[in-house]
C-alpha positions as CSV (number, residue, x, y, z in Angstrom):
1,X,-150.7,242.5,-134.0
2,X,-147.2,242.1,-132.7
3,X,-147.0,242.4,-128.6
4,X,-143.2,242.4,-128.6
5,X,-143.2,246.2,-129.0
6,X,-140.2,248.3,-128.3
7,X,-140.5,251.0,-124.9
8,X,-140.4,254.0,-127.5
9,X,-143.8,252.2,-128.9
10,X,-145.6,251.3,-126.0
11,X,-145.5,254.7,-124.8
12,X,-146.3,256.2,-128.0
13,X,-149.4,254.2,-128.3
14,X,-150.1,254.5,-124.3
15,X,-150.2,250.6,-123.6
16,X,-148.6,248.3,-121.3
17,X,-146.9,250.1,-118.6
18,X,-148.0,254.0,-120.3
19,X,-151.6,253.0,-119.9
20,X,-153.8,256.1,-118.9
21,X,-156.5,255.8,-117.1
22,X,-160.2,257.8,-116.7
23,X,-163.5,257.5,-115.7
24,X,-167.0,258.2,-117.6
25,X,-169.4,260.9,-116.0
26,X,-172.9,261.2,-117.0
27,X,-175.1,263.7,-115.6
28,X,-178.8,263.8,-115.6
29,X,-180.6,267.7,-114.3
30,X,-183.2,268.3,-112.4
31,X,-186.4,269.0,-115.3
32,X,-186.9,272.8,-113.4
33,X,-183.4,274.1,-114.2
34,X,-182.8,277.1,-116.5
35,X,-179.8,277.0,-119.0
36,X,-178.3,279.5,-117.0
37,X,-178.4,277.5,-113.8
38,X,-177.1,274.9,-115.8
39,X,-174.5,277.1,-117.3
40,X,-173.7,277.6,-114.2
41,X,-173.3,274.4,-112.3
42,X,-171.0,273.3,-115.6
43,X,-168.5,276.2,-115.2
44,X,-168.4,275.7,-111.4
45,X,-167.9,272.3,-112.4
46,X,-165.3,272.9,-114.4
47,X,-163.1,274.8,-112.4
48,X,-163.6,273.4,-109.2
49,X,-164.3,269.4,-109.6
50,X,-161.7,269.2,-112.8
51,X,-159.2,272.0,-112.6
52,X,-159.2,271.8,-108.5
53,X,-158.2,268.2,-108.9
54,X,-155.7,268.2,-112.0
55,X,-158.3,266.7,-114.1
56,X,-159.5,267.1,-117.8
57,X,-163.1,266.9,-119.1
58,X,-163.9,265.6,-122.6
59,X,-167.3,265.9,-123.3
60,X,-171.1,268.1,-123.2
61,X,-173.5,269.2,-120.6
62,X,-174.9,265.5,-119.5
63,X,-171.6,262.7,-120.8
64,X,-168.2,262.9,-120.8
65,X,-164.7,261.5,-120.4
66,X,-162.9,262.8,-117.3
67,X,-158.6,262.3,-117.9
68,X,-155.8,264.2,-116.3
69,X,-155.0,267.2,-117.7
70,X,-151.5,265.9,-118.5
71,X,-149.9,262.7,-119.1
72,X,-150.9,259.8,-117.0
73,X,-154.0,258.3,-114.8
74,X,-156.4,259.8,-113.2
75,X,-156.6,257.9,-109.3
76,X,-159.3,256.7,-107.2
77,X,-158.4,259.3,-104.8
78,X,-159.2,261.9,-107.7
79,X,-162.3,260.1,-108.8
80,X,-163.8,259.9,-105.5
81,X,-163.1,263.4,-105.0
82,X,-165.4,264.2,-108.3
83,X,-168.0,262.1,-107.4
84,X,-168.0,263.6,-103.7
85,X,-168.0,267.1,-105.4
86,X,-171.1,266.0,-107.4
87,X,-173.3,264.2,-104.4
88,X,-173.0,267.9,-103.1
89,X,-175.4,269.6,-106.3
90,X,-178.7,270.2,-105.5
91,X,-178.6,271.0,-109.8
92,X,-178.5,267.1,-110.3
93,X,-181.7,265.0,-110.2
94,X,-178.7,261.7,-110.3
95,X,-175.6,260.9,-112.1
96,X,-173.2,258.3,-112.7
97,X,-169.0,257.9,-112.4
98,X,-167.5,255.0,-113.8
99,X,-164.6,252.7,-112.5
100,X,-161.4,253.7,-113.7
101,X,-160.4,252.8,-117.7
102,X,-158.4,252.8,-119.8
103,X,-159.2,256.1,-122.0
104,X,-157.4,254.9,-125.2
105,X,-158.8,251.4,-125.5
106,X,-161.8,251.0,-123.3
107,X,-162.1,247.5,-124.1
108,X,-158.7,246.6,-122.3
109,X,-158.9,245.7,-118.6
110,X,-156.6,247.6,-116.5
111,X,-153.4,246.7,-116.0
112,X,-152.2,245.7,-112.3
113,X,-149.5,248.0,-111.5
């Protein structure tokens, strides 16, 4: 594949210097819960651990992709402050956040900005 790509390109396909960047989120409940606590916790989830920080969830109820909700990269700052969010549940039994990635092509490390 050519790498000589014009600027237009790279941002269209979102590599290079337009990489985006996410984290993976899987949760695991407590065995007790009903659906609706469960129902619950995900739409408190929702709005205040993604929408409270800018961010966009891609997923169901125990794995997903977390992105921002516009154009660009999620940062640590923002991932930290989703992970924080979640060591506050009592819902969760444990859970998981991945490093940052890149969301279109997992595979490639992260560029150093």
């Amino acid at each position: 594949m050519a790498t000589n790509r014009s600027r237009r390109l790279r941002k269209k396909l979102c590599v290079d210097e337009f990489q985006e960047l996410g984290f993976e989120l899987n949760l695991n409940f407590k065995d007790d819960l009903t659906d609706e606590v469960v129902d619950a916790f995900l739409d408190q989830f929702l709005k205040e651990a993604m929408e409270g920080n800018g961010l966009g969830y891609v997923g169901g109820d125990d794995y997903g992709l977390v992105c921002l909700d516009k154009r660009g990269s999620v940062s640590e700052e923002q991932r930290a402050n989703v992970e924080a969010w979640l060591k506050g549940r009592s819902e969760l039994a444990d859970f998981n956040v991945s490093p940052l990635l890149d969301v279109w092509y997992p595979e490639n490390p992260i560029n150093k900005a």
